[in-house]
BAFI-3210 file (N, C-alpha, C; in Angstrom, 3 decimals, decimal comma, padded with zeros to 6 digits):
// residues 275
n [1|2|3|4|5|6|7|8|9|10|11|12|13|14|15|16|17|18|19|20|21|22|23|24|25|26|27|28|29|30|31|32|33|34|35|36|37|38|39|40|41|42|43|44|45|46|47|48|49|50|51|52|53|54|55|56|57|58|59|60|61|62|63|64|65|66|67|68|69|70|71|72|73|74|75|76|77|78|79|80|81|82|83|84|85|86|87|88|89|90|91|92|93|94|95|96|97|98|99|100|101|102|103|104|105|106|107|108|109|110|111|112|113|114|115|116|117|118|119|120|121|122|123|124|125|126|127|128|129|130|131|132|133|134|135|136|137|138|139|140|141|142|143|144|145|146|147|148|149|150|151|152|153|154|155|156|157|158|159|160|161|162|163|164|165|166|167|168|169|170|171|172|173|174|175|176|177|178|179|180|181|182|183|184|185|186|187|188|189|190|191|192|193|194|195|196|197|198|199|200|201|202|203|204|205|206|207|208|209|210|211|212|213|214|215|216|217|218|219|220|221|222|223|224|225|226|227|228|229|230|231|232|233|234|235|236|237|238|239|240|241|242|243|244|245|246|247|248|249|250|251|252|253|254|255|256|257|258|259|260|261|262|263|264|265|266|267|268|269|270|271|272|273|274|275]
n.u [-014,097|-012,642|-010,477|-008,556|-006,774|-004,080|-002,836|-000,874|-002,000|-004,784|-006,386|-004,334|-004,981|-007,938|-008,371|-007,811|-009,479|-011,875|-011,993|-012,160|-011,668|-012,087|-013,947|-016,351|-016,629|-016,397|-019,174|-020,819|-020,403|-018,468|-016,003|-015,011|-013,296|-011,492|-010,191|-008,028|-006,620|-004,081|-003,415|-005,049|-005,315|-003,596|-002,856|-002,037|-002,002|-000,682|-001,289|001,092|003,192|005,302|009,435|012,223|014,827|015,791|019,512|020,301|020,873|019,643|016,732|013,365|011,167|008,065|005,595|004,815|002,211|-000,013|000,087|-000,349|-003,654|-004,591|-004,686|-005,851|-008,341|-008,961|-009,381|-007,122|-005,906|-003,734|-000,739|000,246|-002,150|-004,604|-006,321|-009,194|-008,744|-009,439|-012,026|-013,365|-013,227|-014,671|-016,773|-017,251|-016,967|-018,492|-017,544|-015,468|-013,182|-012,356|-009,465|-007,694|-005,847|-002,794|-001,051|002,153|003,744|007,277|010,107|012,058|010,824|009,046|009,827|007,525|005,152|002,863|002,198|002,115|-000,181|-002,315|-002,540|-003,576|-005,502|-007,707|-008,209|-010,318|-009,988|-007,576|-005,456|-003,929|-000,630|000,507|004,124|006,155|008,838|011,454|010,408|008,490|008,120|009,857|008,021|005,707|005,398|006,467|003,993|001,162|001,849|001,291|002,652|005,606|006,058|007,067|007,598|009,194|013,205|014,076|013,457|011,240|009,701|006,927|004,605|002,321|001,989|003,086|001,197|-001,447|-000,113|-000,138|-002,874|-004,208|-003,050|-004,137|-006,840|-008,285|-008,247|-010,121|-013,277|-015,708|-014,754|-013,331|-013,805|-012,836|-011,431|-009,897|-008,254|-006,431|-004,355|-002,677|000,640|002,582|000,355|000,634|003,159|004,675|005,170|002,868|001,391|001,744|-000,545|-003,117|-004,873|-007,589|-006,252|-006,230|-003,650|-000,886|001,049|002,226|002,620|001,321|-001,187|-000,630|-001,201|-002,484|-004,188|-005,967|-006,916|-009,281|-009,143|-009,899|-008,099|-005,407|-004,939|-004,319|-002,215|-000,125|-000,181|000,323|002,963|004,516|004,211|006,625|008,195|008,714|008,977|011,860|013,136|013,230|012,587|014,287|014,646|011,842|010,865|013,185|012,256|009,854|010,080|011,433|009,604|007,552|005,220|004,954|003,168|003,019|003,196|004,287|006,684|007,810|007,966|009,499|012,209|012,719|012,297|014,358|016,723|015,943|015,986|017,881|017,610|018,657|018,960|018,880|018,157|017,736|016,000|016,979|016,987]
n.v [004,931|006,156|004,957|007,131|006,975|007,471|006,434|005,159|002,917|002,043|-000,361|-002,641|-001,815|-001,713|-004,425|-005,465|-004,089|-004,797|-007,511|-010,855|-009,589|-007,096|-006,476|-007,146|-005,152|-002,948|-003,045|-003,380|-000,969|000,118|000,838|002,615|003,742|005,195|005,170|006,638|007,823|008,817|009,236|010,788|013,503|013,921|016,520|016,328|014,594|011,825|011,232|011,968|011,284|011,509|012,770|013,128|013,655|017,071|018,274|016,305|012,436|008,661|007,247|008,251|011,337|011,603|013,754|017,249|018,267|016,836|015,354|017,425|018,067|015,937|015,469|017,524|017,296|014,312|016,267|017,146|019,394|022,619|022,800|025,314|026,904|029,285|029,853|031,754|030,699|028,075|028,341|029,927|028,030|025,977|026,870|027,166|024,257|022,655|020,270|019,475|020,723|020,378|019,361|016,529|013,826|013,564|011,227|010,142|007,321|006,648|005,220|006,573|007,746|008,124|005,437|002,588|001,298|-000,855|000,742|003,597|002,123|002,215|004,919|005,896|004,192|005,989|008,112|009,967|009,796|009,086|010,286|008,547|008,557|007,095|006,327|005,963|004,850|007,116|008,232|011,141|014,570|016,574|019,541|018,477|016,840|018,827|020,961|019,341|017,144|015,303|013,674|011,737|007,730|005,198|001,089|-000,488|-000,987|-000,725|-001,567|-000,820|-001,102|-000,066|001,847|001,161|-000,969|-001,044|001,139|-000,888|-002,304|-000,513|000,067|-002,639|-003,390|-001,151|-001,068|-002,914|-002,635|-000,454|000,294|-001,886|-003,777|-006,286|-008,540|-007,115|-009,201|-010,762|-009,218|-008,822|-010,485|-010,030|-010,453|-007,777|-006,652|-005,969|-005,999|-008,208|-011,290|-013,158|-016,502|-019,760|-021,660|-023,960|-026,480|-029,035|-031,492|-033,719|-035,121|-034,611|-035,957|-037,558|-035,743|-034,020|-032,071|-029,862|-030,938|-029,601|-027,775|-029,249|-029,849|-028,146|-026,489|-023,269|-021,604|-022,887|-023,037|-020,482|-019,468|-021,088|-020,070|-017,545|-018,020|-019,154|-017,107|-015,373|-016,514|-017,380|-014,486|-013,846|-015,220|-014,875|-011,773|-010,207|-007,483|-006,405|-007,577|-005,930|-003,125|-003,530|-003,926|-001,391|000,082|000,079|-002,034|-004,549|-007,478|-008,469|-011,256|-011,516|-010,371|-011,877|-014,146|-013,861|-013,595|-016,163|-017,750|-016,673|-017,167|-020,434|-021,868|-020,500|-018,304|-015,520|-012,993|-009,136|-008,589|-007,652|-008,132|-008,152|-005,996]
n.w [000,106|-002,759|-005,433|-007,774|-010,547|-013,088|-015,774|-018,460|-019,541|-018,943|-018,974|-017,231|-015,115|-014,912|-014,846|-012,330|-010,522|-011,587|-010,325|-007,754|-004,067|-004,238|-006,591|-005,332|-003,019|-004,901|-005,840|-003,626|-002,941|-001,216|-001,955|-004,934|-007,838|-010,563|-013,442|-015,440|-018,705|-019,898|-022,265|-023,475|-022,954|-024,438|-027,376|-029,396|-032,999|-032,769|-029,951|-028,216|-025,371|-024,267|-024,169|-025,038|-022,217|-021,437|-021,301|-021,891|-021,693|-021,244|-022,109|-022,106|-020,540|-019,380|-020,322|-019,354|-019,933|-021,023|-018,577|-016,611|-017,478|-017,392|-014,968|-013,944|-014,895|-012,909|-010,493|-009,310|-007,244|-007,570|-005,643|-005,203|-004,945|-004,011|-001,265|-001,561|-004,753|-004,729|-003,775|-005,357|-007,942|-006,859|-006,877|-009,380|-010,753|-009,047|-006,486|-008,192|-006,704|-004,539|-002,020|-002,915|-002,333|-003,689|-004,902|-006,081|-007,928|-006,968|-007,432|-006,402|-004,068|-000,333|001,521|000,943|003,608|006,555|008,342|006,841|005,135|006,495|007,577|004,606|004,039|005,505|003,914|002,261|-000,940|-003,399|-005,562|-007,915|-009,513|-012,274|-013,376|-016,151|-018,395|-018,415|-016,190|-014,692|-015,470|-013,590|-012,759|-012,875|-010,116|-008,426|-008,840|-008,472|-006,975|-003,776|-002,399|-003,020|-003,325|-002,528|-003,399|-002,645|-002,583|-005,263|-008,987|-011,279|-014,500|-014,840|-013,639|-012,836|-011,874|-009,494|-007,858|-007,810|-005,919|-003,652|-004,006|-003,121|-000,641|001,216|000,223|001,233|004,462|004,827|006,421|006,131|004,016|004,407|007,095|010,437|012,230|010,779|010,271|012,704|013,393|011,249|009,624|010,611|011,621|014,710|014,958|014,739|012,831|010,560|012,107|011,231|009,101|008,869|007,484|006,112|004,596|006,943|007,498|005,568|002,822|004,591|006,934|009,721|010,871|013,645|016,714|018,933|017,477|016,674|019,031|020,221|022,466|023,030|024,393|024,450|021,902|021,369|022,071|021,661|019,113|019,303|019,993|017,755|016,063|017,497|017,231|014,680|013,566|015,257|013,773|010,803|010,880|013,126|012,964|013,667|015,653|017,475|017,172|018,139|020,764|021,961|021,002|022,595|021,979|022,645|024,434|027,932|028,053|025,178|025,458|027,423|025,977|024,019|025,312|026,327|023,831|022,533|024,432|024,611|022,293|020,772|019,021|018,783|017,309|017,955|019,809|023,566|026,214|028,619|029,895]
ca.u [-012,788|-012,073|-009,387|-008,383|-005,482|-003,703|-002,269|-000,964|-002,306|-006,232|-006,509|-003,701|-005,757|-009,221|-008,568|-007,854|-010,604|-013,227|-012,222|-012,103|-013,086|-012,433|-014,947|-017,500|-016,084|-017,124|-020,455|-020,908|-020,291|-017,339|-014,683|-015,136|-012,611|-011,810|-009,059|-007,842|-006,098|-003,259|-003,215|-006,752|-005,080|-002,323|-003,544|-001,744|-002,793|-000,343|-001,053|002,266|003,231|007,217|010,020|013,635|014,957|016,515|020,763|020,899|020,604|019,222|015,442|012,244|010,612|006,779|005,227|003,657|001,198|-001,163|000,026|-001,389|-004,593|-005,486|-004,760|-006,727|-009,966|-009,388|-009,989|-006,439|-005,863|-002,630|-000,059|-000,129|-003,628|-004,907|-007,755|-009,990|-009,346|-010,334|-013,866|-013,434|-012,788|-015,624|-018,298|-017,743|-017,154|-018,846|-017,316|-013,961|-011,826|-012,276|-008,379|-007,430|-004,044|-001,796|000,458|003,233|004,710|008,606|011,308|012,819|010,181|009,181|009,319|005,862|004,557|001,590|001,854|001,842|-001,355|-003,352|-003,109|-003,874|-007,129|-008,393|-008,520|-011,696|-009,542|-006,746|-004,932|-002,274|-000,068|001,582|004,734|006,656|009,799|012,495|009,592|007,262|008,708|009,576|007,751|004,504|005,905|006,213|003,049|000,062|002,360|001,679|003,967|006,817|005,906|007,931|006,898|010,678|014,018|014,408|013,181|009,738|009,316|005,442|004,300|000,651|002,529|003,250|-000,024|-001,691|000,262|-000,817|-004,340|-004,368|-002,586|-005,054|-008,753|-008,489|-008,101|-011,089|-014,296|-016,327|-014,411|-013,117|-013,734|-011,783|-011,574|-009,544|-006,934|-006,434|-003,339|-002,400|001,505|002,821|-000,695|001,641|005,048|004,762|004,322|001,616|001,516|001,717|-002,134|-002,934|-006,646|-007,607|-006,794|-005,539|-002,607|-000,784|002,249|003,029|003,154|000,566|-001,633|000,122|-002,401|-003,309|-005,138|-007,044|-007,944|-010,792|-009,027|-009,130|-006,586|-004,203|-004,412|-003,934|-001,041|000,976|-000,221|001,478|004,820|004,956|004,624|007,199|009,496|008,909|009,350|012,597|013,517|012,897|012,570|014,363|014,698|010,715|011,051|013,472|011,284|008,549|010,774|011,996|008,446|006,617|003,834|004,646|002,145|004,385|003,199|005,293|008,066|008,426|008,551|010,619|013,187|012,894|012,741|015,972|017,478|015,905|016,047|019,420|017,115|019,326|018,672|019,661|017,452|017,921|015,069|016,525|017,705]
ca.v [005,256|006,348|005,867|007,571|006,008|007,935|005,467|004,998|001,532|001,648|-001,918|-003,390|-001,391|-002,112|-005,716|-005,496|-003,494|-005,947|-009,003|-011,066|-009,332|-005,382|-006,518|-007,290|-003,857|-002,012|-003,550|-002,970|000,920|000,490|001,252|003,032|003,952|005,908|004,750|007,877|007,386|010,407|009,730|011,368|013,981|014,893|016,848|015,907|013,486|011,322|011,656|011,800|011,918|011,319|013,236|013,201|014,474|017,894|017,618|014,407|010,874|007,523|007,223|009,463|011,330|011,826|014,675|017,827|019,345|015,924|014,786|018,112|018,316|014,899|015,368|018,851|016,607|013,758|016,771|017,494|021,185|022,999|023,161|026,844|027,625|030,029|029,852|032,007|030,634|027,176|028,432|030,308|026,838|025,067|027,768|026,997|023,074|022,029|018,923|019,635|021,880|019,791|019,012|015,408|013,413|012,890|010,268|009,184|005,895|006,354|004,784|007,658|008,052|007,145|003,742|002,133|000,052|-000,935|001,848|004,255|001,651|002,403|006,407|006,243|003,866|006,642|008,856|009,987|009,776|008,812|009,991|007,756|008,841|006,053|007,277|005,191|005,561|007,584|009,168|012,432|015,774|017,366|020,583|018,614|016,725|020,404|021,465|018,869|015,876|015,656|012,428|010,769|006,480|003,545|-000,125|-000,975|-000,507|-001,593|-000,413|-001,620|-000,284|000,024|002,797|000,649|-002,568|-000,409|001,327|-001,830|-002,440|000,759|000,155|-003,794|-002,554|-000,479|-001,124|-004,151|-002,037|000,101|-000,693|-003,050|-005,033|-007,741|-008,653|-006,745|-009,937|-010,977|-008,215|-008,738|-011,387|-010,501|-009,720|-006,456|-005,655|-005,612|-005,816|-009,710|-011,959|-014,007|-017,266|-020,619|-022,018|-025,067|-026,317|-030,445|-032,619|-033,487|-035,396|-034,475|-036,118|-037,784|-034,208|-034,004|-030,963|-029,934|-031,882|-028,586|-026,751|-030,513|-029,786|-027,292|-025,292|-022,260|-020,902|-023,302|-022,442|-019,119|-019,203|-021,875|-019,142|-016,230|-018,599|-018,865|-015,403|-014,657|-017,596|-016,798|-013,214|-013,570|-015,865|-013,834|-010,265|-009,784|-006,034|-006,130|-007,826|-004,543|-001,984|-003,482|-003,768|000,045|001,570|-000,641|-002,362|-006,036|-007,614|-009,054|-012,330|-011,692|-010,203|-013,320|-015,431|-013,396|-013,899|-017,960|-018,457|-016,502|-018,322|-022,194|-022,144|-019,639|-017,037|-014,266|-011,575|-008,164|-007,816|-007,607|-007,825|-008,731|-004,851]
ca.w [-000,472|-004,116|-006,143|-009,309|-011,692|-014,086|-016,111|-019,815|-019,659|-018,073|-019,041|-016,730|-013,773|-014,946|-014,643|-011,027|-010,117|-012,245|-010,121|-006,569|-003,496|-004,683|-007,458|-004,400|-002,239|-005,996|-005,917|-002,353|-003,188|-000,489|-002,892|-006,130|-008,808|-012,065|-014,811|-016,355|-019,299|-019,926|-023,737|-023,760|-022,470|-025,621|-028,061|-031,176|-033,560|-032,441|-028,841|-027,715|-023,833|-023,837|-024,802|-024,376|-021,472|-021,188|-020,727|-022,223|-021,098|-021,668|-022,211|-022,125|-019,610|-019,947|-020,713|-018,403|-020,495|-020,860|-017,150|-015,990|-018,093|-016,657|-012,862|-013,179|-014,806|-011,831|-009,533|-008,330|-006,872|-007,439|-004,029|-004,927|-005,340|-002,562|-000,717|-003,104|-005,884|-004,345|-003,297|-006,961|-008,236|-006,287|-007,560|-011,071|-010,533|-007,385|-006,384|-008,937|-006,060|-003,389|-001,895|-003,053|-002,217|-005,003|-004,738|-007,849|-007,414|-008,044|-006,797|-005,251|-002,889|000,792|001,561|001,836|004,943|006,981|008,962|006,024|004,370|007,706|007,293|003,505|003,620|005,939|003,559|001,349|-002,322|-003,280|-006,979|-007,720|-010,738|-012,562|-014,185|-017,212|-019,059|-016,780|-015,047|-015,355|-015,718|-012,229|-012,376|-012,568|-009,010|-007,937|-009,067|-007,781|-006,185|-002,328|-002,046|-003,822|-002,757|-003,564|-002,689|-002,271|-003,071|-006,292|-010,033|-011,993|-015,451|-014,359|-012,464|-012,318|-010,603|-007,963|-007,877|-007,791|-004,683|-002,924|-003,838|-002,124|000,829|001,708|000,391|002,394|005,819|004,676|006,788|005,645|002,831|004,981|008,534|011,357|013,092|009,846|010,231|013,946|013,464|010,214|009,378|010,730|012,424|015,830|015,151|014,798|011,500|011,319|012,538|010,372|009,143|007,918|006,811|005,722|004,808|008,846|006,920|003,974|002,413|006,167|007,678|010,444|011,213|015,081|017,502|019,311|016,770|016,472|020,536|020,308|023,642|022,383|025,267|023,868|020,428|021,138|023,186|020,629|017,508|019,965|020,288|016,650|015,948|017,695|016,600|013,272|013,706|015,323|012,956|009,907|010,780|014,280|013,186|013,750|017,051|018,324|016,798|018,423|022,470|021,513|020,638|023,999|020,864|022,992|026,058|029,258|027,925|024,384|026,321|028,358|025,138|023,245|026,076|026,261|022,909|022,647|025,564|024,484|020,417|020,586|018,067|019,373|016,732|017,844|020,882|024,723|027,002|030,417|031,073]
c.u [-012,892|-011,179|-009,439|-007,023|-005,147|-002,864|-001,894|-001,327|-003,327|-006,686|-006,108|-004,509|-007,355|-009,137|-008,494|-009,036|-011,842|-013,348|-012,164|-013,049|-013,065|-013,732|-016,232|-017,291|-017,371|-018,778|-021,057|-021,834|-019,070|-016,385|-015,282|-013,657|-012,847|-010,554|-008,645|-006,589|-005,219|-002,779|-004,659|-006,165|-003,956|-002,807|-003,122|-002,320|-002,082|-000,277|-000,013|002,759|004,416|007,834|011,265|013,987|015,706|018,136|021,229|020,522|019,968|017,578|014,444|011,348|008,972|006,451|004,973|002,706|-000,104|-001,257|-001,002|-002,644|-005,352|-005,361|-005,521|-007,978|-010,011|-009,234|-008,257|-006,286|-004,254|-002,123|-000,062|-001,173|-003,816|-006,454|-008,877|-010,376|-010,032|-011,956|-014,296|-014,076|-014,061|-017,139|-018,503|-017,659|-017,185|-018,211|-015,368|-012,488|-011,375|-010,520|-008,561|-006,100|-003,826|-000,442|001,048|004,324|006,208|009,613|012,363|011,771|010,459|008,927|008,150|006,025|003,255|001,145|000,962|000,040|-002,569|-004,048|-003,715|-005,050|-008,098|-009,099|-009,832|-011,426|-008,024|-006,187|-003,537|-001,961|001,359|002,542|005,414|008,232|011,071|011,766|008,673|008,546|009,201|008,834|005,972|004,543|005,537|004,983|001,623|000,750|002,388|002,578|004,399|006,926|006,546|007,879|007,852|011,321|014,842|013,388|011,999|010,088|007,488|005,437|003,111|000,995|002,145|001,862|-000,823|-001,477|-000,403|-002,193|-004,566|-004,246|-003,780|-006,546|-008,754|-008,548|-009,552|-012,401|-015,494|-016,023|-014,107|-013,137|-012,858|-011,239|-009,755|-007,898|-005,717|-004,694|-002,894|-001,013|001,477|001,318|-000,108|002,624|005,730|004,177|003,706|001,626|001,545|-000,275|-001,865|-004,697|-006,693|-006,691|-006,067|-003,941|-002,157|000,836|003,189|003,221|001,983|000,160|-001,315|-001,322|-002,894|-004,326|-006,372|-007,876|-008,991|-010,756|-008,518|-007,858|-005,094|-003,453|-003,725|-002,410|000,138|000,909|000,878|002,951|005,279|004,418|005,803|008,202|009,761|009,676|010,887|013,759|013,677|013,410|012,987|014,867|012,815|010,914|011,602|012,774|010,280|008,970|010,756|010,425|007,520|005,250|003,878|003,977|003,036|004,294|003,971|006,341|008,398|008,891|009,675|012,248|013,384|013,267|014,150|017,324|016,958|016,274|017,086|018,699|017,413|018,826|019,482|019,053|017,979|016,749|014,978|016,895|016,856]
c.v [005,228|006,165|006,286|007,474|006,824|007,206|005,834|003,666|001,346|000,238|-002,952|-002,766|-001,668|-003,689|-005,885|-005,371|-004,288|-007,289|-009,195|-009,751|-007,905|-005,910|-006,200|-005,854|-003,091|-002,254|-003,258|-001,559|000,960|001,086|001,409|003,648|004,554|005,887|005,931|007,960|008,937|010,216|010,903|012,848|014,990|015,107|016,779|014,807|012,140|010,360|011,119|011,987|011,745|012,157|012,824|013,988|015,969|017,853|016,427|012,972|010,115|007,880|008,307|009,788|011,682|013,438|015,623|017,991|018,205|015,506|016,070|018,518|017,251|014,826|016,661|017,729|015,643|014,790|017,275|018,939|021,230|023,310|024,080|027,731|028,315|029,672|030,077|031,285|029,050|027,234|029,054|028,813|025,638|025,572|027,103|025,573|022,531|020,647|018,969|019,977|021,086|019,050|017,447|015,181|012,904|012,178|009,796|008,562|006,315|005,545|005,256|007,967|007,169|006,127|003,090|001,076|000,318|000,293|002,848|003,632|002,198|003,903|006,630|005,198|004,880|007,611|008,743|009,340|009,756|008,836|009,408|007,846|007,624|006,310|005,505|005,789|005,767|008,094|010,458|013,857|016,655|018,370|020,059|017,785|018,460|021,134|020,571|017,632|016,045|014,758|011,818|008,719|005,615|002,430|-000,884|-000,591|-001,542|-000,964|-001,280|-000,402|000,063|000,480|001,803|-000,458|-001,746|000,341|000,163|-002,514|-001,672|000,112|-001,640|-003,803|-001,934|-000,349|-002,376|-003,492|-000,921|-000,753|-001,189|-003,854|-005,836|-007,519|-008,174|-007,927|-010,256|-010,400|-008,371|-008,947|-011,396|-010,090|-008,558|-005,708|-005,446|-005,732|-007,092|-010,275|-012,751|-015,024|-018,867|-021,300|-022,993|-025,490|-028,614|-030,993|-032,883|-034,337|-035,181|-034,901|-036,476|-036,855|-033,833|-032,574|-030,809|-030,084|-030,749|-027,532|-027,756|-030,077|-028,996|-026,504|-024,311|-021,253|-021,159|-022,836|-020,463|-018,778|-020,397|-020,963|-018,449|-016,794|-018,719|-018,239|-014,954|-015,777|-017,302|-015,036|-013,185|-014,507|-015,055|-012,398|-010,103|-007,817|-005,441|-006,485|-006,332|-003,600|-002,095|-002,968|-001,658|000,834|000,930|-001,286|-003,784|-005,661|-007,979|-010,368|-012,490|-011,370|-011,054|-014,168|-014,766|-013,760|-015,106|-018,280|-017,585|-017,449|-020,151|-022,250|-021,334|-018,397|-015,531|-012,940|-010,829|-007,784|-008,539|-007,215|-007,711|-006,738|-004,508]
c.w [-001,993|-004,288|-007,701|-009,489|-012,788|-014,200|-018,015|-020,270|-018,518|-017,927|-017,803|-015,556|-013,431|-014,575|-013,104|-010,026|-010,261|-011,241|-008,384|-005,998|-003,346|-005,695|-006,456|-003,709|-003,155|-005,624|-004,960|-002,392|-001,646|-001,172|-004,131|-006,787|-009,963|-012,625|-015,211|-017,304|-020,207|-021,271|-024,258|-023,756|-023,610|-026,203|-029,558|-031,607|-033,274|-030,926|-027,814|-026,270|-023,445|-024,628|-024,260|-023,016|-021,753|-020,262|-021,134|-021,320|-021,574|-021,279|-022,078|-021,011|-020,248|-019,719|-019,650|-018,606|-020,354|-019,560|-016,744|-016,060|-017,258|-015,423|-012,883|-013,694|-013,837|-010,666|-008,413|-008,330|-007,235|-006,049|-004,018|-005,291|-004,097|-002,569|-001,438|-004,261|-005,729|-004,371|-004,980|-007,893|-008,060|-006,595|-008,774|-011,179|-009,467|-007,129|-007,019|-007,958|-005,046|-003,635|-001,969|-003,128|-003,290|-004,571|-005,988|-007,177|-007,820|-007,054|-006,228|-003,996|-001,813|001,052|002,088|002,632|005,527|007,447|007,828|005,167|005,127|007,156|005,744|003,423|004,356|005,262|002,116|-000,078|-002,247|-004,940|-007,246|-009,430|-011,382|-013,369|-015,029|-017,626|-017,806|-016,038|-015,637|-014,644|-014,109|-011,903|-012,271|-010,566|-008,179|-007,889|-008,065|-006,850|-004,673|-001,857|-003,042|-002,639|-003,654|-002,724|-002,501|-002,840|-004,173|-007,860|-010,814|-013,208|-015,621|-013,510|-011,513|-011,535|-009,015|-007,295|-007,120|-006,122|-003,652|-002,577|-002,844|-001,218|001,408|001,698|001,330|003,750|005,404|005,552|006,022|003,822|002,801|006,806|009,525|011,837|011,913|010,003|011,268|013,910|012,061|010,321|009,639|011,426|013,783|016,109|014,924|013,007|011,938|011,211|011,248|010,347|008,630|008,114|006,470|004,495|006,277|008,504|005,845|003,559|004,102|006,929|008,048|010,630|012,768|015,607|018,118|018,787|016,497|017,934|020,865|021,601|022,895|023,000|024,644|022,422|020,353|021,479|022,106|019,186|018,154|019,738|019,043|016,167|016,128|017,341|015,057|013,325|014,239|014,918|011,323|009,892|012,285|014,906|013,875|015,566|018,276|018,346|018,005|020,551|022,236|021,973|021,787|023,210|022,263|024,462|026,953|029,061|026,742|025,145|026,557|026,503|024,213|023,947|026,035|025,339|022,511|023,035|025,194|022,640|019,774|019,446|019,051|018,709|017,039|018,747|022,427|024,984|028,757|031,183|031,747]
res [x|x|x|x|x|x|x|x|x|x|x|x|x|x|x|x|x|x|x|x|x|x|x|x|x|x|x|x|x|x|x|x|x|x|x|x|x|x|x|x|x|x|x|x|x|x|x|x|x|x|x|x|x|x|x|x|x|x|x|x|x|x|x|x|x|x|x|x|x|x|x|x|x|x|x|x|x|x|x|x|x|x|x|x|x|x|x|x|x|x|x|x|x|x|x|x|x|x|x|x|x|x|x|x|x|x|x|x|x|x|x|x|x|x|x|x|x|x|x|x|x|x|x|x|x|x|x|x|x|x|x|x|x|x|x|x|x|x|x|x|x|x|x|x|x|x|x|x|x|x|x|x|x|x|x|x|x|x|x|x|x|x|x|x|x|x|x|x|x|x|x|x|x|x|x|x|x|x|x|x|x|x|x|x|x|x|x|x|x|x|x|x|x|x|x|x|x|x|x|x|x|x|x|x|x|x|x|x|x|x|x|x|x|x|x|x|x|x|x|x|x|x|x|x|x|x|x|x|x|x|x|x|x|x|x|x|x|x|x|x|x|x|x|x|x|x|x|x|x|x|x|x|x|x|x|x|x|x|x|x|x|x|x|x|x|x|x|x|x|x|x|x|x|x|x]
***
């Protein structure tokens, strides 16, 4: 997996990339990256990439002319390029034409989740356009943008936060940068959050590590993680719980507990299981 970062601030993205266990991924050669810095990109002496908007209003939108200079050098294609001029395109810079997803973080876009993290570590490259200000110009949207993504509903003056997000989400689900095994039981890998952990000291502050994870049956442990999963879960998030009845994700052994602990601990939620 690649990604490429168009950013007005390579710094706040390089640091990410340099450290923990993307640093090791890089090193690997699992995950590679490229900063691309869209002042490079203006050609005045100033190199300017905001302007006022057009119509009026509060603050500045960024530029097209440097946005689009630097998404054609990280390799993005135009949505209305034809066929031709692709293979045109791929004659004179082998490697350059090749179709790459453009994603720009805004806060009008579709709302990100796991689901969505799954289909986007699949993919080969990944250009993620970090916008600033009130945003980037619409006609370059129109021009190379294949998705409008937002990491909730709510407003960042940092395109690269959000970025940032994207990219964690997803090199982690890439194979080999952390253990499948790892993933298995993590949050939202089946419709369930993930279970409470706890590690030494076996007492801490009078508050005992629960005696079954001390017993070394691993049946047991498994089967008291499953119950809080789903206690949590329909404690928390009992919109996840329906989703999950609705779309058939649960085993007949969550089913059952989802029902008890309903009926013994009153965690009603918003679900019915006995129909």
């Amino acid at each position: 997996m690649k990604y490429t970062v168009l950013t007005l601030f390579p710094e706040i993205v390089d640091a990410f990339f340099n450290t923990s266990i993307m640093a090791k991924a890089i090193e690997r050669g699992v995950i590679s990256y490229r900063s691309i810095n869209i002042r490079d990109y203006a050609t005045d002496k100033h190199h300017k990439c905001d302007d006022a908007p057009y119509g009026g209003g509060a603050g500045m939108l960024m530029l097209p002319e440097p946005l689009g200079r630097a998404l054609e050098a990280a390799g993005a294609v135009k949505k209305t390029q034809t066929a031709q001029e692709t293979v045109a395109a791929e004659t004179a810079t082998p490697g350059q034409a090749k179709k790459r997803r453009v994603i720009y973080l805004s806060p009008s876009g579709r709302l990100f989740n796991q689901t969505m993290a799954r289909e986007l570590a699949a993919e080969e490259e990944l250009i993620l356009l970090c916008g600033r200000y009130e945003g980037i110009d619409q006609r370059i949207i129109d021009t190379y943008v294949d998705e409008e993504i937002s990491i909730g509903d709510y407003v960042l003056s940092s395109g690269e936060v959000s970025a940032l997000v994207l990219i964690d989400t997803t090199y982690r689900l890439v194979d080999g940068v952390i253990s499948a095994e790892s993933l298995e039981e993590e949050s939202f890998s089946d419709g369930l959050l993930e279970y409470p952990q706890y590690t030494r000291p076996e007492i801490y502050d009078k508050l005992r590590v629960p005696e079954v994870l001390l017993s070394g049956h691993h049946e047991q442990i498994r089967r008291w993680r499953l119950k809080k999963r789903v206690e949590k879960t329909l404690l928390v998030r009992p919109d996840l719980i329906q989703k999950g009845l609705e779309a058939g994700w649960f085993s007949a052994e969550t089913r059952k507990l989802i029902v008890e602990l309903q009926d013994t601990a009153g965690l009603k939620g918003d679900t019915d299981e006995r129909n």
